[in-house]
C-alpha positions in Angstrom: -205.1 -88.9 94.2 -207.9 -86.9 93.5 -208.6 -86.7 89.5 -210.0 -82.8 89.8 -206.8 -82.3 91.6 -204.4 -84.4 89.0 -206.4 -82.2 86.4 -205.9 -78.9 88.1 -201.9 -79.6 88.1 -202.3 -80.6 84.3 -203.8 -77.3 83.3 -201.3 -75.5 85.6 -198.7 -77.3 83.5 -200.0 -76.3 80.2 -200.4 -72.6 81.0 -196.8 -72.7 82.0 -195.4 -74.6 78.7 -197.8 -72.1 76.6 -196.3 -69.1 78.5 -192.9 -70.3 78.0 -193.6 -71.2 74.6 -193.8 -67.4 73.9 -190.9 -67.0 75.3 -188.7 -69.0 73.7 -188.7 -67.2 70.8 -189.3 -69.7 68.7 -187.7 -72.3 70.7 -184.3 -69.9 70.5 -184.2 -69.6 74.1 -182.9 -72.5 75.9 -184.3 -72.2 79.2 -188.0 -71.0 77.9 -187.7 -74.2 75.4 -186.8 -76.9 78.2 -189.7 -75.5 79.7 -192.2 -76.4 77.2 -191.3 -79.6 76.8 -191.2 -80.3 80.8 -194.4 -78.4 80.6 -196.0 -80.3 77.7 -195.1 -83.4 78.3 -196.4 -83.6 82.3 -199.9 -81.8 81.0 -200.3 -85.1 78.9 -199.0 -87.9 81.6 -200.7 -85.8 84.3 -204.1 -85.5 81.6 -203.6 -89.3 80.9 -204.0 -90.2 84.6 -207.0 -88.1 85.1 -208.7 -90.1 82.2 -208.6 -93.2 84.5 -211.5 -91.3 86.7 -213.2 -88.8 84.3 -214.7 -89.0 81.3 -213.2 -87.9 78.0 -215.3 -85.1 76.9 -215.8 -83.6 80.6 -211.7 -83.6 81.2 -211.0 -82.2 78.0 -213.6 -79.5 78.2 -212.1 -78.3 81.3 -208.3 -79.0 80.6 -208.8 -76.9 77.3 -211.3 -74.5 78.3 -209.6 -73.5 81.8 -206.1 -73.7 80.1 -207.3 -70.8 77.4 -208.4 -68.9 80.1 -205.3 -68.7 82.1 -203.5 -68.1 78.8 -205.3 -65.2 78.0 -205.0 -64.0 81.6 -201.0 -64.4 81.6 -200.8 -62.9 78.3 -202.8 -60.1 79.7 -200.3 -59.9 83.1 -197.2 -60.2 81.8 -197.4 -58.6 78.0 -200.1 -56.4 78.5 -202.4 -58.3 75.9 -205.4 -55.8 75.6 -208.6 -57.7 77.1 -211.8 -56.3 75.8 -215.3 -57.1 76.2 -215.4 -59.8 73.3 -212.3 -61.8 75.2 -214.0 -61.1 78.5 -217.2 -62.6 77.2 -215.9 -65.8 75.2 -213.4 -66.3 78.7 -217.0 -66.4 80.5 -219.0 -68.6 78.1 -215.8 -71.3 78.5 -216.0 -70.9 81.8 -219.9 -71.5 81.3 -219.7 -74.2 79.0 -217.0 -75.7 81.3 -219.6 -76.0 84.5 -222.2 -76.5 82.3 -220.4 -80.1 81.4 -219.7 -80.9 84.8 -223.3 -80.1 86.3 -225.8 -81.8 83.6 -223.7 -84.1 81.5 -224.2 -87.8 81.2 -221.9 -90.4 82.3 -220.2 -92.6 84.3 -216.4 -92.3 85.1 -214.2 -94.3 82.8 
């Protein structure tokens, strides 16, 4: 399987256990709380697969950069988090630093 794709489905799966981690209420809502745990733990096995084919540093950087992202975009959709220029700028410089890793950093594939 392709390791950008295995990576993709890792940060879908975090944004989704993070979501449902606000909704569970402090883990006092039983479907919301399954939920993060389903969604945490395949993030990791899905995050420990990718590692096999990318480095380290470039899969983290875009598992934890892309994963803030969509969490301030859900949190925007579906509580009406304000989003102002300071969140729309730091979203942009992850985003930034994200390609910035994966155009001109050094390395070979674990």
């Amino acid at each position: 399987m392709n390791p950008y794709f295995t990576l993709a489905l890792t940060i879908i799966f975090e944004i989704i256990a993070t979501t449902s981690l606000k909704l569970s209420e402090g883990f006092t809502k039983p479907i919301p709380s399954v939920l993060v745990l389903i969604g945490y733990a395949s993030a990791f096995y899905l995050l420990s697969l990718t590692l096999k084919q990318i480095p380290l540093g470039t899969a983290y950087a875009i598992w934890s950069g892309l994963g803030t992202a969509g969490a301030v975009i859900a949190g925007v959709v579906l509580w009406r988090e304000s989003i102002d220029l300071p969140r729309v700028i730091g979203i942009i410089l992850i985003i930034a630093g994200v390609v910035v890793l994966n155009t001109f950093a050094k390395g070979t594939p674990a």
